[in-house]
Backbone bond lengths (Angstrom), bond angles and torsions (degrees), N, CA, C in turn:
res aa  C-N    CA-C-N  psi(-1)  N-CA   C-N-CA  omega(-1)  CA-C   N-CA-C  phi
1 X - - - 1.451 - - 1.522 111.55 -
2 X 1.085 107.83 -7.51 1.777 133.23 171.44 2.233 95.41 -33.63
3 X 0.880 91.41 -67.11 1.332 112.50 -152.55 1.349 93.32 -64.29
4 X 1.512 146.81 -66.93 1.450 152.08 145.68 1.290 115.26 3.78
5 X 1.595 101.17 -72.20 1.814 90.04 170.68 1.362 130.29 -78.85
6 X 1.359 115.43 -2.06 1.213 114.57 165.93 1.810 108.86 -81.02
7 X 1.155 111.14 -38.79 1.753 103.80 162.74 1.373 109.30 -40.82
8 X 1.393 102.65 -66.97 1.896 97.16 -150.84 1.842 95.89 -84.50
9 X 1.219 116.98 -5.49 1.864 85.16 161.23 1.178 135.82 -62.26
10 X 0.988 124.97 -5.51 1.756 125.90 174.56 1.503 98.39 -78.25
11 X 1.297 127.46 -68.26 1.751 121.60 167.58 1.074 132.19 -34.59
12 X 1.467 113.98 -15.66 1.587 119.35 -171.45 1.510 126.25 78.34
13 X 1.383 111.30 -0.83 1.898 117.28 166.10 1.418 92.42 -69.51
14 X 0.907 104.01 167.24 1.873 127.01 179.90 1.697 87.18 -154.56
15 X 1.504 122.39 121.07 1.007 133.27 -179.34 1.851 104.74 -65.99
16 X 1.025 124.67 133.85 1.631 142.46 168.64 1.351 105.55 -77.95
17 X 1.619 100.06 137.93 1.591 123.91 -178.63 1.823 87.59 -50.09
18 X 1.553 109.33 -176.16 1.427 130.43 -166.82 1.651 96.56 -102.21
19 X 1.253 123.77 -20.45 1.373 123.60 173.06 1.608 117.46 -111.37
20 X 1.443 104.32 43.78 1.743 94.82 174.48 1.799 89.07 -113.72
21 X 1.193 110.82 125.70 1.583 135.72 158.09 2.167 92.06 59.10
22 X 1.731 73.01 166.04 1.877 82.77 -179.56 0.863 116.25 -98.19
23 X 1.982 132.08 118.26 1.340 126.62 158.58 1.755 117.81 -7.09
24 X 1.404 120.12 112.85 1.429 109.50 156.43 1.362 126.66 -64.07
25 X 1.492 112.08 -165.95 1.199 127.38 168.33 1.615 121.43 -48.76
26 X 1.180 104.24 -39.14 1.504 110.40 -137.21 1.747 80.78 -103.90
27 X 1.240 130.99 1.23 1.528 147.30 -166.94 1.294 90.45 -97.67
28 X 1.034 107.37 -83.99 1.332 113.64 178.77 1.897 122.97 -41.75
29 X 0.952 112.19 -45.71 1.218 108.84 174.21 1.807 117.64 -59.85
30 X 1.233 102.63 -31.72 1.648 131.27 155.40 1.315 105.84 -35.36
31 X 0.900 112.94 -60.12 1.527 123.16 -143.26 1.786 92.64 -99.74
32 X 1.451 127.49 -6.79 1.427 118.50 -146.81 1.834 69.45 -124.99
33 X 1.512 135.06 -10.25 1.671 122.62 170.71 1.387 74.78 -101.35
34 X 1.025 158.17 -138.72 1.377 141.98 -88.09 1.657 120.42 -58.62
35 X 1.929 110.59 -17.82 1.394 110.22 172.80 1.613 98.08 -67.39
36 X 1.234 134.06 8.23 1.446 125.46 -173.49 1.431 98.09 -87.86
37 X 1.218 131.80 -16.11 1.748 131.73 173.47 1.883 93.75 -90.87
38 X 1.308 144.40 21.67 1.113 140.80 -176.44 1.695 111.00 -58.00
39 X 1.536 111.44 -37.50 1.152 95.51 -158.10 1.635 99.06 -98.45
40 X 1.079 111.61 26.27 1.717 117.78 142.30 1.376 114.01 -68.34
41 X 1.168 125.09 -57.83 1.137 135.85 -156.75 1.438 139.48 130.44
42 X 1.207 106.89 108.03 1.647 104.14 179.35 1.453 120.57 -16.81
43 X 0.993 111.36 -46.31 1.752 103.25 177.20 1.389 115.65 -66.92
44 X 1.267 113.80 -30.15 1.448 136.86 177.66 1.419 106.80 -56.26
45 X 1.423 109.54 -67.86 1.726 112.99 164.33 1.223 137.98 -38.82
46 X 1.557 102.78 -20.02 1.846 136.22 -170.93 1.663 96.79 -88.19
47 X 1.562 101.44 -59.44 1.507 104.48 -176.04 1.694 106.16 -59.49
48 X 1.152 131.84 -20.66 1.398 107.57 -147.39 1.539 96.46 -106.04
49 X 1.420 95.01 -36.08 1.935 103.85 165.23 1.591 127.11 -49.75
50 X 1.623 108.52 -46.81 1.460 126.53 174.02 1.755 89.63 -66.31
51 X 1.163 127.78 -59.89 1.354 118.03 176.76 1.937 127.31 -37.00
52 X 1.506 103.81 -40.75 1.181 107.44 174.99 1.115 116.26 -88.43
53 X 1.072 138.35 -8.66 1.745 149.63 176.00 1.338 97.95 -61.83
54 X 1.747 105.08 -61.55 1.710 104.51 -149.52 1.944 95.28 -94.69
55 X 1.371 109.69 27.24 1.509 106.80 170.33 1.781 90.53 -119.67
56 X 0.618 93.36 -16.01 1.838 90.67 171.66 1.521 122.71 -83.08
57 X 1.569 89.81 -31.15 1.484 117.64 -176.55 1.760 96.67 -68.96
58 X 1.208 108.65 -41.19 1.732 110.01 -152.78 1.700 88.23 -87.61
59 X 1.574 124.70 -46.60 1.503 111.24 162.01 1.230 127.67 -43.24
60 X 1.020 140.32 7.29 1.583 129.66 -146.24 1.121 131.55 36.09
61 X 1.630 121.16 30.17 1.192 123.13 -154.53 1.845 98.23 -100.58
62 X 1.187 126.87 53.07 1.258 124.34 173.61 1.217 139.91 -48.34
63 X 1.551 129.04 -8.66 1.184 120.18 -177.68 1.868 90.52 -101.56
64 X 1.429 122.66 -39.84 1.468 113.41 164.74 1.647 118.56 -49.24
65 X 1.343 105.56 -22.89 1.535 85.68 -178.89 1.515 126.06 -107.57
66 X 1.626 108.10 10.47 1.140 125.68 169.59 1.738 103.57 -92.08
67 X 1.584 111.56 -25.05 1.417 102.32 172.79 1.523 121.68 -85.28
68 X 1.413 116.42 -9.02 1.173 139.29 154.90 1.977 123.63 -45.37
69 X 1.480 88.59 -60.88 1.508 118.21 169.20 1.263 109.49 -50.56
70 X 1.151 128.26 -20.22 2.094 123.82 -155.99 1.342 85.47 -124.97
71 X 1.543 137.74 -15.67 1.098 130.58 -164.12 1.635 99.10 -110.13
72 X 1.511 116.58 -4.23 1.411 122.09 -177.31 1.470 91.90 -103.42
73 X 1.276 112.25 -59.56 1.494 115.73 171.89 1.877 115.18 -10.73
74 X 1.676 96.81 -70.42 1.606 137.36 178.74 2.129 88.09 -32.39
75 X 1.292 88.37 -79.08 1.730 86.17 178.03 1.032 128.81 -38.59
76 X 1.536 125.17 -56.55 1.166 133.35 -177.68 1.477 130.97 -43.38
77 X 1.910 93.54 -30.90 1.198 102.96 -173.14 2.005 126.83 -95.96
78 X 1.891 69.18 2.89 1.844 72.38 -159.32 1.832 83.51 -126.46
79 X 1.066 126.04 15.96 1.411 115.99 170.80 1.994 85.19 -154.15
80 X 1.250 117.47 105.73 1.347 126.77 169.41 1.468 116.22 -60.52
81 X 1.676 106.91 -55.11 1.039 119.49 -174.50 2.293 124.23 -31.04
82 X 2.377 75.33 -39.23 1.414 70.13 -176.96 1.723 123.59 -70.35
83 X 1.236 125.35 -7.43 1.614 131.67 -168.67 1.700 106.78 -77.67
84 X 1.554 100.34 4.26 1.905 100.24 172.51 1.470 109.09 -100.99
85 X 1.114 127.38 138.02 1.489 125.73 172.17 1.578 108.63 -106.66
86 X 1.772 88.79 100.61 1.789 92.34 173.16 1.433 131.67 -89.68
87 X 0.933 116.12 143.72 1.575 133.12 -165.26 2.040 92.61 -37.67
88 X 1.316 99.12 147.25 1.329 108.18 160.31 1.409 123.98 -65.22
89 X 1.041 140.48 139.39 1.234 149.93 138.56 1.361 128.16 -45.32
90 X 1.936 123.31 114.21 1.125 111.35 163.22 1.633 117.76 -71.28
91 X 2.030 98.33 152.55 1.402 89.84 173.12 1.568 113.38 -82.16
92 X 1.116 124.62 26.24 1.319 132.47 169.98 1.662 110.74 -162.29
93 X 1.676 115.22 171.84 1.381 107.24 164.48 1.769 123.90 -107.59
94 X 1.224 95.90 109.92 1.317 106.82 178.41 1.352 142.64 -34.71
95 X 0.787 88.90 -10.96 2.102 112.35 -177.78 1.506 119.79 -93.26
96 X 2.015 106.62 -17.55 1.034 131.98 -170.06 1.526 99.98 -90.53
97 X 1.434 102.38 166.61 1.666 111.46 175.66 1.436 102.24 -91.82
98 X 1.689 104.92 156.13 1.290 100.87 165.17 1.563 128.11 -81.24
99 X 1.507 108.44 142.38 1.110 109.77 -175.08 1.499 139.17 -37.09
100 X 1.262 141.00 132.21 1.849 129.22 -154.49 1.581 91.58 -82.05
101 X 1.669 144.12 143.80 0.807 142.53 86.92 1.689 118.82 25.74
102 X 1.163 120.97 108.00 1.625 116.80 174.81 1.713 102.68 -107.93
């Protein structure tokens, strides 16, 4: 989460512990369109959220990207898996030859 608050300090959010106040309604419903990219992958859902934060972040759009934050929070807490950052994937294996021309 290192990396998060180093985004939003230039805006002036300071990201909130995981136990300040309860996601609302309208959070949740947040959080229930972006599980609609799920079958990417939880991390996928992670990337695209952290993606919309720090484009909200770069608008000055601060109160969206603090509602962003509670709605990443929301994930974090209910899918663990997503708080690991796994290695990228090549689109091929490198060790291999390139494919022959037929």
């Amino acid at each position: 989460m290192k990396q998060i608050a180093d985004m939003l300090a230039p805006s002036g959010l300071v990201p909130m512990p995981f136990d300040q106040g309860a996601p609302s309604e309208a959070h949740e419903r947040t959080l229930a369109s972006y599980l609609l990219n799920r079958h990417r992958g939880a991390a996928a859902v992670r990337d695209i959220l952290v993606a919309d934060i720090r484009a909200f972040v770069d608008l000055g759009q601060s109160r969206a990207a603090a509602d962003l934050m509670i709605v990443l929070r929301m994930l974090l807490a209910r899918w663990p898996e997503t708080r690991r950052r796994a290695p990228r994937l090549l689109a091929w294996d490198a060790t291999s030859s390139p494919p022959r021309d037929a």
